[in-house]
C-alpha positions as CSV (number, residue, x, y, z in Angstrom):
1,X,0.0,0.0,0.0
2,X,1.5,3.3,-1.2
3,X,1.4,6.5,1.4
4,X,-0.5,8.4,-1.1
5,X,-3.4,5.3,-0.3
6,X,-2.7,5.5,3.7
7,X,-3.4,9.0,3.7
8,X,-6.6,8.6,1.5
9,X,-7.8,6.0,3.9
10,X,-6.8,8.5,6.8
11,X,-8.7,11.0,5.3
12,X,-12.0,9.0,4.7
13,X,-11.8,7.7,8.4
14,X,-11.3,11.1,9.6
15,X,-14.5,12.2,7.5
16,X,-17.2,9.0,9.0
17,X,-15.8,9.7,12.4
18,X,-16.5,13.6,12.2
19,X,-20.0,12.8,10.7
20,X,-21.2,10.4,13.4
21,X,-19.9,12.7,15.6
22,X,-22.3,15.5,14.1
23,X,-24.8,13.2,13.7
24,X,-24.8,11.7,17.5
25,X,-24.8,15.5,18.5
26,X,-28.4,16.2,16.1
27,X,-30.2,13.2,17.6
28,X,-29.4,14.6,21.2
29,X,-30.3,18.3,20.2
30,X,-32.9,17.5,18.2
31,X,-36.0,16.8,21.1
32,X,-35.3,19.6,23.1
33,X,-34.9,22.2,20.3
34,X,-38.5,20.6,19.4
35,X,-39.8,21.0,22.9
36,X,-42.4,24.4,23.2
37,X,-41.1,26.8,25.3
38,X,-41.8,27.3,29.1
39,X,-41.4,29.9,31.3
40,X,-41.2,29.5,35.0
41,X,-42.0,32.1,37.6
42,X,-40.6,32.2,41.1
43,X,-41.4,29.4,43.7
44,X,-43.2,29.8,46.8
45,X,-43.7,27.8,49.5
46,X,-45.7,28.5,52.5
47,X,-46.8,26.6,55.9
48,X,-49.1,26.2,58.7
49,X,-47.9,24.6,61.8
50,X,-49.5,21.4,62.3
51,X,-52.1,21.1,59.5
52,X,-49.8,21.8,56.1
53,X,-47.4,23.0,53.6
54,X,-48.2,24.1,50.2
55,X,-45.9,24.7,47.4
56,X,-46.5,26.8,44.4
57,X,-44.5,27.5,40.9
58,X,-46.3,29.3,38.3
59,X,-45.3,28.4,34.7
60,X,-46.4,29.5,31.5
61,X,-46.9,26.8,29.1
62,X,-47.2,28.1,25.3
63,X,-48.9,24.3,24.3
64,X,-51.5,22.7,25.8
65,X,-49.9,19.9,28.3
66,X,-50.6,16.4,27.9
67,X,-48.8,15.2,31.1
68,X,-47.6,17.1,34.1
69,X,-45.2,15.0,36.7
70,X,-44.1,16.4,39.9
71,X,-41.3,14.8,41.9
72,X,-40.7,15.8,45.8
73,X,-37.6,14.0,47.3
74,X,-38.6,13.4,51.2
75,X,-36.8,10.7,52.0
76,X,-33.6,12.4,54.0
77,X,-36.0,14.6,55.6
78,X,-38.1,11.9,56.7
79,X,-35.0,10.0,58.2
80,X,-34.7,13.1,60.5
81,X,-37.9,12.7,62.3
């Protein structure tokens, strides 16, 4: 095999290994720059001794939602008590 060929080979490697690259990076960009847009106000949270606590976060959704999930992680608090 002649340099001239190992530096063609080189080459195309180079170029499948840069577009995979740019590929990988669309498929991971793609779903968020598809996402509407949200806008979150500031958080409150409020309580009353012995009876409850409430928790509030505006947000302005641009869409309609299909699905809301909220998440609260208790479980090192709960260890306290």
């Amino acid at each position: 095999m002649t340099a001239m060929a190992r530096a063609g080979r080189r080459i195309a490697a180079s170029w499948v290994a840069l577009s995979l690259a740019v590929a990988s990076l669309l498929v991971v960009v793609a779903p968020a720059l598809a996402a509407d847009p949200v806008e979150f106000g500031t958080p409150t949270a409020s309580s009353t001794y012995g009876t409850s606590i409430v928790f509030k976060q505006p947000v302005d959704l641009f869409a309609p939602a299909n699905t809301l999930k909220s998440l609260a992680a208790l479980e090192p608090y709960l260890a306290r008590l």
